[in-house]
C-alpha positions, 0 to 999 in steps of 0.5 A, spaced: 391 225 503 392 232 503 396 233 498 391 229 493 386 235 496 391 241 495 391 238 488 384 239 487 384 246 489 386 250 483 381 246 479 376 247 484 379 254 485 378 256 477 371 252 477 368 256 483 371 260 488 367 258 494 369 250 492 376 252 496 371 252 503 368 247 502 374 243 499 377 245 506 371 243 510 371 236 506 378 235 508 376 237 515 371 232 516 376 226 513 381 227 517 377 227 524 374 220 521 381 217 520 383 220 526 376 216 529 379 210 526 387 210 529 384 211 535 379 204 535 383 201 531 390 202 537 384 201 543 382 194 538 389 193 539 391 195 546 385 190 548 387 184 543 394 184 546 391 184 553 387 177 551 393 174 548 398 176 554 394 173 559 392 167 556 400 166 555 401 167 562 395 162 564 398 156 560 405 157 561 403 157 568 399 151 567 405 148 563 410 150 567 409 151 575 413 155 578 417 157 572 419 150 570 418 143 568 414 139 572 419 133 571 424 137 575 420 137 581 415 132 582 419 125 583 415 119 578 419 114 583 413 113 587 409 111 582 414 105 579 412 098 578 416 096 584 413 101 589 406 099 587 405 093 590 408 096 597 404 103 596 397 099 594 398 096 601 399 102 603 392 105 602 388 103 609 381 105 608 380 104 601 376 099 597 380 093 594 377 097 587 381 102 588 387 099 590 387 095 583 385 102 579 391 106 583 394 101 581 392 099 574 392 107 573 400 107 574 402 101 571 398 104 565 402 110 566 409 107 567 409 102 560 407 108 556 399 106 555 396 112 559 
């Protein structure tokens, strides 16, 4: 940009003399509002990546507890057909409704459905 300006001197200059400063004063003031505009854009961008990182670092954690797979640390044995008549009977104090959703819940789950 300032070599554009220098450029226009000498046609200014051999136009009118007093032109130089106000060409001077010109280039002053744009480059104080092209500063102004790197300053918010670097702030915009400082901001939005800040979002983003901690909207990465709440999925991932959601995703992935403890830093890994949740099929690695939650064991699906308990909730084999096999054990589910044994656990729904397990469940004391709790309605024969209930028992029968657990129940249908699991085996929805186990037969891929869910």
């Amino acid at each position: 940009m300032q070599g554009l300006l220098e450029g226009l001197r000498g046609p200014l200059a051999k136009l009118d003399r007093t032109l130089g400063g106000a060409l001077d004063t010109s280039a002053e003031k744009m480059l104080y509002q092209f500063k102004s505009v790197r300053s918010k854009a670097a702030r915009a961008e400082g901001f939005r990546t800040g979002v983003l990182d901690t909207h990465e670092r709440e999925i991932t954690s959601a995703l992935l507890p403890e830093n890994a797979l949740q099929e690695r640390s939650l064991s699906i044995l308990p909730f084999s057909p096999r054990t589910v008549s044994n656990s729904s009977a397990n469940l004391t104090g709790t309605s024969r409704l209930a028992r029968a959703t657990i129940a249908s819940c699991i085996c929805d789950f186990n037969s891929g459905t869910a």
